[in-house]
N, C-alpha and C positions, 0 to 999 in steps of 0.2 A: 638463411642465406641473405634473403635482403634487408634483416636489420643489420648483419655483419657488410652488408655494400653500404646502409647508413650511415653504421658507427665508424667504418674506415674514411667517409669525407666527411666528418666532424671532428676527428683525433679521437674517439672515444671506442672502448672496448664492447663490443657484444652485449655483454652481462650489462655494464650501464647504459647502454642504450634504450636496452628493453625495458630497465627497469623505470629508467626516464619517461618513457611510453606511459607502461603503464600508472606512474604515478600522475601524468599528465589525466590521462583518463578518468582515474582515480578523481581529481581534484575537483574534474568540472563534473563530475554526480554530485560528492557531497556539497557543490554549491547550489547545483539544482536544489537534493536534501533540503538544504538549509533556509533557503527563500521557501521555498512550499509549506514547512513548517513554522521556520520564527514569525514569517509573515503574517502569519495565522494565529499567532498565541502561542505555538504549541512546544512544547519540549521532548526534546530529541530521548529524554531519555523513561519517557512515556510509552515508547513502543516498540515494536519488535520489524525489522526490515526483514520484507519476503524478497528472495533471490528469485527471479524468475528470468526466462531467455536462453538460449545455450551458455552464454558470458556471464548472467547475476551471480555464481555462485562460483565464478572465479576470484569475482568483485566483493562481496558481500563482506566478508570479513574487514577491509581493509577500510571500507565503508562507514561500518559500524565503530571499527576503528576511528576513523577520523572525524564521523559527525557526532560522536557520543551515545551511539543505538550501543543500548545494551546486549539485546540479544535478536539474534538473525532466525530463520527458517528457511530452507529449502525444502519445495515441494517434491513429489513423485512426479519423474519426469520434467524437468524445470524447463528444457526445452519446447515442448509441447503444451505447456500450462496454456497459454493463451487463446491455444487452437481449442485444446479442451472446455475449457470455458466458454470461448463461442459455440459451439455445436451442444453444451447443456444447459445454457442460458437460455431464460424465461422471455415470452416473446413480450415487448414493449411499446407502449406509445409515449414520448413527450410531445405536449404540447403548452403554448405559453399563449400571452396576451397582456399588451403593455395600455395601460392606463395611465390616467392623471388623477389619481388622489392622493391625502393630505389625510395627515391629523388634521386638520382643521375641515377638511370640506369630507369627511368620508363619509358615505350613504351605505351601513349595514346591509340593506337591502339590496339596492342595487350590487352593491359589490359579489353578492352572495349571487344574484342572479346571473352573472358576467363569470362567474367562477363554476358553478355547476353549468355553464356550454360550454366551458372548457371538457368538465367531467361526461358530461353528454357524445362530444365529439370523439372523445378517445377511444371511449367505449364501444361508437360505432363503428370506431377503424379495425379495435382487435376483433368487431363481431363479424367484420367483412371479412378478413383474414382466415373465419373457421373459426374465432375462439370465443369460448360461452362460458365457461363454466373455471372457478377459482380463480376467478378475475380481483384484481386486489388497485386501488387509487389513491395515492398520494397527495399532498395538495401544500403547495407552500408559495410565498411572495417573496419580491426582492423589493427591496426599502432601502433608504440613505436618508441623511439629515438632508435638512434643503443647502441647497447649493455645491453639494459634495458630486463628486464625477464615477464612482463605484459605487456598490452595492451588495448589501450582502443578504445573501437566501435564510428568509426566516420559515422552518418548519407551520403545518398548521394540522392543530389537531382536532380538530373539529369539522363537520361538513359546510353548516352556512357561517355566517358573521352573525356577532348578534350586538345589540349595545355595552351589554356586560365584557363577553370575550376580547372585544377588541379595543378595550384599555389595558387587557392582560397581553396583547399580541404590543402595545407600545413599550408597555415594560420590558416584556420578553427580547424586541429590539433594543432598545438599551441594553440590556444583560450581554445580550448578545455581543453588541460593539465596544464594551466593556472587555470580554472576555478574549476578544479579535484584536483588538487595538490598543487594549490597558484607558480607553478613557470612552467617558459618553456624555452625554449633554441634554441632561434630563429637560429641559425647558425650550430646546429647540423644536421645531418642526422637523415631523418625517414625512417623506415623500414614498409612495406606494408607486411602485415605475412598471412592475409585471407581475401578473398569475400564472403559476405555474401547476400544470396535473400531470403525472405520471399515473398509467396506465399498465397495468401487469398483467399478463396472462401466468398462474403460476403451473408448473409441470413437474411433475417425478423427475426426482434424478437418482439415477445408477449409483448401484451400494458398492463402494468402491474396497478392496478386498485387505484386510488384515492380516500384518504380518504374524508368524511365530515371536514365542519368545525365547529370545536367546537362553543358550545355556552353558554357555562357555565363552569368553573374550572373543574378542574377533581377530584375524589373524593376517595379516598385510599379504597381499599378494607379489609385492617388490619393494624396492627401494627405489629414489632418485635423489641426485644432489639438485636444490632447489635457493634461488636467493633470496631468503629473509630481512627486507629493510637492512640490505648490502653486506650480511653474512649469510654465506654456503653453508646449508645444512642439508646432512644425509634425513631422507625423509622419508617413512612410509605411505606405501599406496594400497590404499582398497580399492575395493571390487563393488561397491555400491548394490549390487544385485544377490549379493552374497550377506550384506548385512541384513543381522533381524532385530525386533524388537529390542528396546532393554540395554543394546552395545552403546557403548561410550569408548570418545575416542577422543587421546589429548593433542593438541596439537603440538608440532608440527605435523603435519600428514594432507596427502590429496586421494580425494575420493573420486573413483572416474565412475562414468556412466557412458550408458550409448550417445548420448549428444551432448554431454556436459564435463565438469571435473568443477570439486569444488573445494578450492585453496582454504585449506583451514591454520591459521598463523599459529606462531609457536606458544602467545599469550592465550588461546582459545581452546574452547573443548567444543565437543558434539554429543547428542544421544538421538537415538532414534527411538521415534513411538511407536505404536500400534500401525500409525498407519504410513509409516514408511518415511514421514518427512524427516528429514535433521535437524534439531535443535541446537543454536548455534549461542554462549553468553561466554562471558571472559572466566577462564580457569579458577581465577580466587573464589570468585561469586558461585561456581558451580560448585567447591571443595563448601563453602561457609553453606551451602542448601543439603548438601548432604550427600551428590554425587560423589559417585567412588569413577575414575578414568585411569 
């Protein structure tokens, strides 16, 4: 009713309205998508987009659709993901510490000594906490050329510095802003701005339970007419809780759940795994790998 109070004071019908909506919505993800990735180097068709929230996995197709993700995932429960996560999530410390060194002026030693009280401190905050034992530390810095206003986090895999390692840590920056940026500047100076430790306590997590496997197609519990990119298609609905292992399903069709539903377009397919999530890639790609839907 209130997109139809909408669409009646802009002269547009219902159906466009909504669709206006959501293509709005739609547009400003994938350009979030887009900056987080091109920004980065990375290529959109490198990876698979998780649908997570009661809404990701309304979205998700149309997403994948528009920034070039080849293939989607919806978890067990997509609504609840996040709560989940939090409550079997491993207890953590970060802690940082910003310095002034330089390829040119950096002291192995010292640096090393300034980096393990980082590792010292963490360790005593998860052992205040109660935690001892399968404690796990990470350890990296953030670097820029001199004169540059960002920074980007270079891993470190080792525990101190030593004279040898940290002309592989200058290269490694390079490689780095190379791969981040498409350029680097082998003969400029780098500035060392922060240490960084991460601190993990790590914990069991709960064996989360496996589905059967299907032995028969799966069977729509209804029909709805639905508008696909501005044609009405009669479209089947599953029962999300009904599906098992193994089922494949072509799109058009929406799959509902207790806090979700998730819009699978008419260009797309699904299977479901083991363990209950949806595997979401474009129909042709699924037929050329060998899925039968």
């Amino acid at each position: 009713q209130a997109v139809a109070v909408l669409a009646d004071s802009i002269g547009q019908t219902p159906e466009d309205t909504a669709q206006a909506i959501v293509r709005i919505a739609n547009n400003n993800m994938v350009g979030a998508l887009r900056s987080v990735l091109l920004e980065r180097g990375l290529d959109p068709r490198d990876f698979t987009l998780l649908a997570i929230g009661g809404a990701g996995p309304v979205h998700v197709c149309d997403l994948m659709h528009e920034a070039g993700i080849p293939k989607g995932l919806v978890p067990v429960h997509p609504g609840q993901f996040s709560a989940y996560g939090f409550i079997i999530t491993d207890a953590r410390v970060d802690r940082h510490r910003t310095v002034q060194l330089s390829s040119l002026n950096f002291e192995p030693e010292r640096a090393s000594l300034l980096l393990q009280e980082l590792v010292d401190t963490s360790l005593g905050e998860l052992t205040a906490q109660g935690y001892s034992e399968n404690l796990s530390i990470t350890r990296s810095m953030e670097m820029r050329y001199l004169g540059q206003n960002y920074e980007l986090e270079l891993p470190l895999s080792f525990e101190a510095f030593t004279a040898d390692n940290i002309v592989r840590v200058w290269q490694d920056f390079h490689d780095l802003h190379q791969a981040r940026f498409g350029f680097c500047v082998p003969n400029s100076i780098i500035e060392v701005v922060n240490f960084m430790v991460t601190a993990v306590a790590l914990s069991d997590k709960p064996a989360l339970p496996r589905l059967a496997q299907a032995q028969a197609a799966a069977e729509p519990s209804a029909s709805r007419t639905v508008l696909f990119d501005g044609q009405t298609i009669s479209t089947p609905v599953y029962q999300r809780p009904a599906l098992l292992a193994g089922h494949c399903i072509s799109g058009p069709a929406l799959i509902e759940e207790a806090a979700s539903v998730t819009v699978l377009r008419p260009d797309m397919c699904l299977t479901v795994d083991r363990m209950g999530n949806l595997l979401i890639e474009q129909q042709d790609k699924a037929n050329k790998n060998g899925g039968t839907h």
